[in-house]
TIKOL-146517 format. One record per atom (N, C-alpha, C, O, CB): residue number from 0; chain; atom name; x, y, z. Coordinates in nm, 2 decimals. Glycine has a CB too. Example, Ala and Ser with C-alpha at 12.3 -4.5 7.8 and 13.67 -1.06 7.14 Angstrom:
% residues 2
+------+-------+------+--------+--------+--------+
: resi : chain : name :     xx :     yy :     zz :
+------+-------+------+--------+--------+--------+
:    0 :     A :    N :   1.32 :  -0.57 :   0.78 :
:    0 :     A :   CA :   1.23 :  -0.45 :   0.78 :
:    0 :     A :    C :   1.32 :  -0.33 :   0.78 :
:    0 :     A :    O :   1.42 :  -0.33 :   0.85 :
:    0 :     A :   CB :   1.13 :  -0.45 :   0.90 :
:    1 :     A :    N :   1.28 :  -0.22 :   0.71 :
:    1 :     A :   CA :   1.37 :  -0.11 :   0.71 :
:    1 :     A :    C :   1.29 :   0.00 :   0.79 :
:    1 :     A :    O :   1.34 :   0.11 :   0.80 :
:    1 :     A :   CB :   1.41 :  -0.06 :   0.57 :
+------+-------+------+--------+--------+--------+
***
This chain:
% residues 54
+------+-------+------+--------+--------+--------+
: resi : chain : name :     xx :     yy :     zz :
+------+-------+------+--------+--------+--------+
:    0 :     A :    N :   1.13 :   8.29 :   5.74 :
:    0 :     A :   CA :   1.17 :   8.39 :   5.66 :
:    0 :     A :    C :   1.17 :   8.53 :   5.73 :
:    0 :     A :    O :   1.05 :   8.57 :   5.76 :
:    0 :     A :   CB :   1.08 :   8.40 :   5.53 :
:    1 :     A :    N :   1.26 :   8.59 :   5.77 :
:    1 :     A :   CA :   1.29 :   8.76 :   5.82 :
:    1 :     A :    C :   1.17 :   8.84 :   5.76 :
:    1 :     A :    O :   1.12 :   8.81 :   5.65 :
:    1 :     A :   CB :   1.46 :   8.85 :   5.76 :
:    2 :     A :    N :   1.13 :   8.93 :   5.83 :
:    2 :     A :   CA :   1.04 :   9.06 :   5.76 :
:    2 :     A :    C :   1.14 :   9.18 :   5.74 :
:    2 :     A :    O :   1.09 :   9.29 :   5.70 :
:    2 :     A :   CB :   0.91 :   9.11 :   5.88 :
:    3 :     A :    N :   1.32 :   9.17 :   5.76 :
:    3 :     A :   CA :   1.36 :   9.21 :   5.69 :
:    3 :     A :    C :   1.43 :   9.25 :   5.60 :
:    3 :     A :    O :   1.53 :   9.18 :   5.59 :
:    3 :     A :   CB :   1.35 :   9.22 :   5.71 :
:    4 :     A :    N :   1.42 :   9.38 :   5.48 :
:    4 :     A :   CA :   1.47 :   9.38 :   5.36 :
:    4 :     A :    C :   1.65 :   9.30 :   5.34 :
:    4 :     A :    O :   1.74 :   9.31 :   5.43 :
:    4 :     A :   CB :   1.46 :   9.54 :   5.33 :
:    5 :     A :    N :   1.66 :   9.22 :   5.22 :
:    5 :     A :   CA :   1.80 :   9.20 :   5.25 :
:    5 :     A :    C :   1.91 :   9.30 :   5.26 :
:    5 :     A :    O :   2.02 :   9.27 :   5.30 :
:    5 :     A :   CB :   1.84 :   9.11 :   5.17 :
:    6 :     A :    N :   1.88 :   9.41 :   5.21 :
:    6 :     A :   CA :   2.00 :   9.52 :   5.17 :
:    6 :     A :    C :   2.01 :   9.58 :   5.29 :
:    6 :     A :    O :   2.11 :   9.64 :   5.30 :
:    6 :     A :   CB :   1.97 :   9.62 :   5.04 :
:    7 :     A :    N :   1.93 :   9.59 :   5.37 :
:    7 :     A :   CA :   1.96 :   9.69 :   5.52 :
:    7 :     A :    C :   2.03 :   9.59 :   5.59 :
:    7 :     A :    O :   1.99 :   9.49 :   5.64 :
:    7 :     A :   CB :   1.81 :   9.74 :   5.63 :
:    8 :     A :    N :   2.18 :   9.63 :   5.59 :
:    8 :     A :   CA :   2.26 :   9.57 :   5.70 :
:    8 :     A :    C :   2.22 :   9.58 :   5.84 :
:    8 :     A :    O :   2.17 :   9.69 :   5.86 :
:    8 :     A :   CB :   2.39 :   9.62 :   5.68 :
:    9 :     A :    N :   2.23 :   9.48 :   5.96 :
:    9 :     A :   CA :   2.23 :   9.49 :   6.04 :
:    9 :     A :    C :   2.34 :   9.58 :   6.13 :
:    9 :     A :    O :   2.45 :   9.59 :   6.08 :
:    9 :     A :   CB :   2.21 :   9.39 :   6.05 :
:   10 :     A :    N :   2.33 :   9.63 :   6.25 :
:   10 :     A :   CA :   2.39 :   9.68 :   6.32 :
:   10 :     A :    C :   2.49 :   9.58 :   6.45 :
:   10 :     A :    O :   2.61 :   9.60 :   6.50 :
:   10 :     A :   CB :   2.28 :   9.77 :   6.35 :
:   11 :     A :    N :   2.39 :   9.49 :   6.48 :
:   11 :     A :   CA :   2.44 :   9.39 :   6.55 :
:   11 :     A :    C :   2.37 :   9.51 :   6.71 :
:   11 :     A :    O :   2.44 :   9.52 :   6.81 :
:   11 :     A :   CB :   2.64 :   9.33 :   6.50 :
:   12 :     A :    N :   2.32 :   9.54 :   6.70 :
:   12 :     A :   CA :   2.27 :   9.65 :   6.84 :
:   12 :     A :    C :   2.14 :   9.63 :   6.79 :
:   12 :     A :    O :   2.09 :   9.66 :   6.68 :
:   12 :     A :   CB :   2.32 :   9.84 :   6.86 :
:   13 :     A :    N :   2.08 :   9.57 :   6.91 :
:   13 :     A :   CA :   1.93 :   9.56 :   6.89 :
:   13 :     A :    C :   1.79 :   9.64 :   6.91 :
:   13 :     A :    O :   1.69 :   9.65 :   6.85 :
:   13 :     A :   CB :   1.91 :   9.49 :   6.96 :
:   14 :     A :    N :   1.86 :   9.70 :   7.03 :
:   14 :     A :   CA :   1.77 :   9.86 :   6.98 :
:   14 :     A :    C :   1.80 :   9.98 :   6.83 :
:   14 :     A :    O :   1.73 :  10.04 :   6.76 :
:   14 :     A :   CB :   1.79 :   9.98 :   7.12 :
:   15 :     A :    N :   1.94 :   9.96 :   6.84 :
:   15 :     A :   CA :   1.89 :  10.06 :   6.71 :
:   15 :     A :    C :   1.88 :   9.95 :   6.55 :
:   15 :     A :    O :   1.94 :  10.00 :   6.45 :
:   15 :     A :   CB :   2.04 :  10.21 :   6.67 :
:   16 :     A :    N :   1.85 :   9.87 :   6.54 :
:   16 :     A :   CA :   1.81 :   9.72 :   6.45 :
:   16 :     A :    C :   1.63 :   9.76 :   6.47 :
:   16 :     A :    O :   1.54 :   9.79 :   6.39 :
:   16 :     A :   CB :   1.88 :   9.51 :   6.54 :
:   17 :     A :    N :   1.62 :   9.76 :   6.62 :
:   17 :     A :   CA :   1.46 :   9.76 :   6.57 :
:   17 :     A :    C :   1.45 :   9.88 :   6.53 :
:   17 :     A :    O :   1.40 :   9.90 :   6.42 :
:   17 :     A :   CB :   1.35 :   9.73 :   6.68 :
:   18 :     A :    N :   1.47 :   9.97 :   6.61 :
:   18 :     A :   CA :   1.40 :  10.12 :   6.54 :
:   18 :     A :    C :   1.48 :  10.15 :   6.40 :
:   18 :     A :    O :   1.43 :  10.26 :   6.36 :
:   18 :     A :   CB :   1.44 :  10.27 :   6.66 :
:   19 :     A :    N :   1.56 :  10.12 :   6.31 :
:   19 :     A :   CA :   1.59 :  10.10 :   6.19 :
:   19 :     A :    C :   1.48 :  10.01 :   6.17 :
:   19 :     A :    O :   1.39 :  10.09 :   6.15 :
:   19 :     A :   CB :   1.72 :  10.06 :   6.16 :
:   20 :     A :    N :   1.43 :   9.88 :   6.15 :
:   20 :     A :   CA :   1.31 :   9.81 :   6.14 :
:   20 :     A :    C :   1.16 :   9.84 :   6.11 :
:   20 :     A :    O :   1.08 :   9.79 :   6.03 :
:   20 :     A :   CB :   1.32 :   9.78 :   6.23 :
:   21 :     A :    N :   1.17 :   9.99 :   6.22 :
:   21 :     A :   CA :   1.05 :  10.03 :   6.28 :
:   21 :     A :    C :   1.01 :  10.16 :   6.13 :
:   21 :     A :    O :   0.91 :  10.18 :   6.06 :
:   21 :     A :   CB :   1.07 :  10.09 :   6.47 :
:   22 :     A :    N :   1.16 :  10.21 :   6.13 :
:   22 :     A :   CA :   1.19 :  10.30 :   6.00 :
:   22 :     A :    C :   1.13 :  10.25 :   5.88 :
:   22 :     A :    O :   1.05 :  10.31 :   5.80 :
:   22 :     A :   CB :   1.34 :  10.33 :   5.98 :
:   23 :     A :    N :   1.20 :  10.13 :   5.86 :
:   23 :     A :   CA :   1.21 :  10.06 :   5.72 :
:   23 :     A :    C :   1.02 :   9.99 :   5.69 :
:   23 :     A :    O :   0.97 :   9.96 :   5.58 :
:   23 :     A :   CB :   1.36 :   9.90 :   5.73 :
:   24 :     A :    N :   0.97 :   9.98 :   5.81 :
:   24 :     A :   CA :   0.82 :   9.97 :   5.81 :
:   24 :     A :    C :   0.72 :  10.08 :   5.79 :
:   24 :     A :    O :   0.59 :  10.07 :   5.80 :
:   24 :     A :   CB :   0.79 :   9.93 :   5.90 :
:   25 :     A :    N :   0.80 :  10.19 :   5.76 :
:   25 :     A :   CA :   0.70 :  10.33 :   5.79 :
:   25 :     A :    C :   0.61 :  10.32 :   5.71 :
:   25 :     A :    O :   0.62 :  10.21 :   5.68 :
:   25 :     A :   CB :   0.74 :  10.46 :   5.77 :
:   26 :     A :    N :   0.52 :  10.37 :   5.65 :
:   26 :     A :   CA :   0.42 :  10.32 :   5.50 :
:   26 :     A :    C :   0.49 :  10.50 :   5.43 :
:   26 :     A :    O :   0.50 :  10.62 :   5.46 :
:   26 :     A :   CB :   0.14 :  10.31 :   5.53 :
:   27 :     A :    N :   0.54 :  10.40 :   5.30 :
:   27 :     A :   CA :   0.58 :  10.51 :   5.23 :
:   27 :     A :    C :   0.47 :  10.64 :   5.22 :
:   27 :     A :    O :   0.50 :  10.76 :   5.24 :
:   27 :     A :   CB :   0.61 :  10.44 :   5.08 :
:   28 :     A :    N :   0.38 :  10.62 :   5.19 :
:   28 :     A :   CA :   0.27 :  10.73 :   5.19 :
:   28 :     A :    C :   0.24 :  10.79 :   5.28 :
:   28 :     A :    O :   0.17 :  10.88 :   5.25 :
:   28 :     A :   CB :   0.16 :  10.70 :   5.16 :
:   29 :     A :    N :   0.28 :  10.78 :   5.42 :
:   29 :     A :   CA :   0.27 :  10.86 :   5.55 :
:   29 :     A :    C :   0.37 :  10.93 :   5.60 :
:   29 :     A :    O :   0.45 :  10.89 :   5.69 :
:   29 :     A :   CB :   0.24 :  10.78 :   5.66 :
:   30 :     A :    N :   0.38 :  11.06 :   5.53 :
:   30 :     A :   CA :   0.51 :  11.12 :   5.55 :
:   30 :     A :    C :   0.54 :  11.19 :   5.70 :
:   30 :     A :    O :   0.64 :  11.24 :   5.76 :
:   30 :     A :   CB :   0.52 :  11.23 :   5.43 :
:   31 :     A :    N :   0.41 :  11.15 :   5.74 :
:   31 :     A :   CA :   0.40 :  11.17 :   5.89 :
:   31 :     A :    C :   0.45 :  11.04 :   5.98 :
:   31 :     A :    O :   0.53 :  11.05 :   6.08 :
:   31 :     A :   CB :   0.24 :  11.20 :   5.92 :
:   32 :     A :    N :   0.43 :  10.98 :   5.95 :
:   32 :     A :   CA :   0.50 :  10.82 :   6.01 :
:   32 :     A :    C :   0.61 :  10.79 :   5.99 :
:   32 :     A :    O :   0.67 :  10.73 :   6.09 :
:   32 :     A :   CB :   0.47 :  10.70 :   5.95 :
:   33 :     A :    N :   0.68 :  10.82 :   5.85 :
:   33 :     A :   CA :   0.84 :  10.83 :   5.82 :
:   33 :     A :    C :   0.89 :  10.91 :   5.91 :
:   33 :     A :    O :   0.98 :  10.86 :   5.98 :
:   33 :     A :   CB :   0.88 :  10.89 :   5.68 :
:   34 :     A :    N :   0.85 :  11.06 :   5.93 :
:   34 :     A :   CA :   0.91 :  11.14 :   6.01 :
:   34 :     A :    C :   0.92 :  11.13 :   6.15 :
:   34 :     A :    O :   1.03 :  11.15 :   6.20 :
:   34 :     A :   CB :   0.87 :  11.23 :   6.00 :
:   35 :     A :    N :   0.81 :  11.10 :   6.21 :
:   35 :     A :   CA :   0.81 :  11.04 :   6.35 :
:   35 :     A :    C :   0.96 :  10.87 :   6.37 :
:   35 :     A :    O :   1.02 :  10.83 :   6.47 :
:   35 :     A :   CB :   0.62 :  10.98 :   6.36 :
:   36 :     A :    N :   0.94 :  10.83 :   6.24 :
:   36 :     A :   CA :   1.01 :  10.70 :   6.25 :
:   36 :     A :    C :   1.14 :  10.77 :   6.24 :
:   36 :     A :    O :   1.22 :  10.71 :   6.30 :
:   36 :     A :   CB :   0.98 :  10.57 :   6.15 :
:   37 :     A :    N :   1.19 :  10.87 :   6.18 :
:   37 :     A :   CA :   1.30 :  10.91 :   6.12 :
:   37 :     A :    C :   1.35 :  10.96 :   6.27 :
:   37 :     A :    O :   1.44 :  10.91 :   6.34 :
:   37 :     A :   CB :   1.29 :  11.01 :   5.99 :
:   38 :     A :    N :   1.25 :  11.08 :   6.32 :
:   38 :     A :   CA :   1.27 :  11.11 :   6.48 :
:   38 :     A :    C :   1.30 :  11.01 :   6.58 :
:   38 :     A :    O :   1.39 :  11.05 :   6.66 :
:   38 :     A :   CB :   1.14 :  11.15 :   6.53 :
:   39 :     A :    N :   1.27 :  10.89 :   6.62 :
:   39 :     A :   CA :   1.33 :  10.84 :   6.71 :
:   39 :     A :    C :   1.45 :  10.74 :   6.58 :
:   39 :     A :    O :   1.55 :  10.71 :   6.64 :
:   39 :     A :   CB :   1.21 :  10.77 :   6.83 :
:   40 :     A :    N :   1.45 :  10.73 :   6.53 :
:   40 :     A :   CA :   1.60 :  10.65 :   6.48 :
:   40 :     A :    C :   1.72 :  10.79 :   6.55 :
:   40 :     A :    O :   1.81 :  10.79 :   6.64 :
:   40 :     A :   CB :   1.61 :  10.64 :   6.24 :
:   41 :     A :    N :   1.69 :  10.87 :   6.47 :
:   41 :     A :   CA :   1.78 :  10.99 :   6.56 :
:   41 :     A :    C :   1.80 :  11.01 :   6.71 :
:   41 :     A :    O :   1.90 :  11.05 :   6.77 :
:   41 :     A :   CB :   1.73 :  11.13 :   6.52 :
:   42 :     A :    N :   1.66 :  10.98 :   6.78 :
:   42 :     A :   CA :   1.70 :  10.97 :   6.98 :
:   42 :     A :    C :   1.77 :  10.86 :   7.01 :
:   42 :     A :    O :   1.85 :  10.85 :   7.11 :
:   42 :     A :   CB :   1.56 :  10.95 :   7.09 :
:   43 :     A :    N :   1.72 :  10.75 :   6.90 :
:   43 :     A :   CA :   1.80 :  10.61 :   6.97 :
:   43 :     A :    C :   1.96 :  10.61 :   6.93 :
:   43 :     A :    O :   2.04 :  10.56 :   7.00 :
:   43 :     A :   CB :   1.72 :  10.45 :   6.91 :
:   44 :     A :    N :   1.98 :  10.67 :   6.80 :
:   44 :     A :   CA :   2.13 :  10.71 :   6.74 :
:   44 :     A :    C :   2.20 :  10.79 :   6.87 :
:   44 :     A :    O :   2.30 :  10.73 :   6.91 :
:   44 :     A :   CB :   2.12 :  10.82 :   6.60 :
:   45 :     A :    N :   2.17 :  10.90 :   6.93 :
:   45 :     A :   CA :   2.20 :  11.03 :   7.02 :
:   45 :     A :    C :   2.21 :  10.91 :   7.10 :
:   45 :     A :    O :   2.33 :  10.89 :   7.10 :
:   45 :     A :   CB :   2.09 :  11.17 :   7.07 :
:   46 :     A :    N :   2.16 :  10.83 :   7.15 :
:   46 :     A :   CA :   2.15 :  10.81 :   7.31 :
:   46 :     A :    C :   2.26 :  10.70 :   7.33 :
:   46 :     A :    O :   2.32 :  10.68 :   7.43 :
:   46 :     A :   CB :   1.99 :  10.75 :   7.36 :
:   47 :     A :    N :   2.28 :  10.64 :   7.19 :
:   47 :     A :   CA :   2.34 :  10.49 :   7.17 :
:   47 :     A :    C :   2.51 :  10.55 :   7.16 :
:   47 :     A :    O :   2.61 :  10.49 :   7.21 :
:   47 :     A :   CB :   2.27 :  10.38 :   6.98 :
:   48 :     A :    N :   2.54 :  10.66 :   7.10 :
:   48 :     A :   CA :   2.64 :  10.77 :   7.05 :
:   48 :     A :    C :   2.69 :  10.80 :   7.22 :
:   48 :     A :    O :   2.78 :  10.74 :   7.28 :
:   48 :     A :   CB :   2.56 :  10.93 :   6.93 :
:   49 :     A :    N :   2.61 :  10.89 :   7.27 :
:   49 :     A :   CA :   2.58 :  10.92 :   7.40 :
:   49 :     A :    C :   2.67 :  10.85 :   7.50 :
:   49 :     A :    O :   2.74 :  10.91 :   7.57 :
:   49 :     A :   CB :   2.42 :  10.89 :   7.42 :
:   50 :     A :    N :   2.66 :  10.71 :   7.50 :
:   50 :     A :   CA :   2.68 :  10.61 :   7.59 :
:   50 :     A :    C :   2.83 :  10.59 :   7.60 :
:   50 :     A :    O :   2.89 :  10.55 :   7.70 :
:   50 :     A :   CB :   2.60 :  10.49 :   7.56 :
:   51 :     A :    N :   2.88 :  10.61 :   7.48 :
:   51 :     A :   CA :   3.01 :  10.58 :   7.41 :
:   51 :     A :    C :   3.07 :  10.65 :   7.49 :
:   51 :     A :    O :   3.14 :  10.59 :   7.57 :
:   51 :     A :   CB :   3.04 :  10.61 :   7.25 :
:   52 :     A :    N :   3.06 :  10.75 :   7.51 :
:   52 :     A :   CA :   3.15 :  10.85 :   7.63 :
:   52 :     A :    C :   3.16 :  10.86 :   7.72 :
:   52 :     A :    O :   3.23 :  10.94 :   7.78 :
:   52 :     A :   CB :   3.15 :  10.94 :   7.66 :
:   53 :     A :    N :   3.08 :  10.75 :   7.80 :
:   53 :     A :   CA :   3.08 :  10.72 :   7.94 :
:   53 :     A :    C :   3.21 :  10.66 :   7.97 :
:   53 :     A :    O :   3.23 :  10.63 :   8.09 :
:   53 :     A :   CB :   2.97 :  10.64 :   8.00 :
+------+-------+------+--------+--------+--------+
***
């Protein structure tokens, strides 16, 4: 059985799957953990975006 949720579609890109993953694990109550998680979903987004233009 997956640890995860069924409604978060995959990306089929495995770094940004895990750090979406890593997001969707944050503990709702740590708005400091969400944010940090929210922070790198956004570096790994930039970097993955980023690459496209090469």
């Amino acid at each position: 059985m997956s640890d995860q949720p069924e409604d978060r579609p995959e990306t089929g890109d495995l770094v940004i799957d895990s750090a979406l993953a890593e997001l969707a694990a944050s503990p709702e109550v740590d708005l400091d953990a969400q944010l940090a998680a929210g922070e790198e979903v956004q570096r790994t987004l930039r970097s993955r975006l980023g690459d496209l233009g090469d």
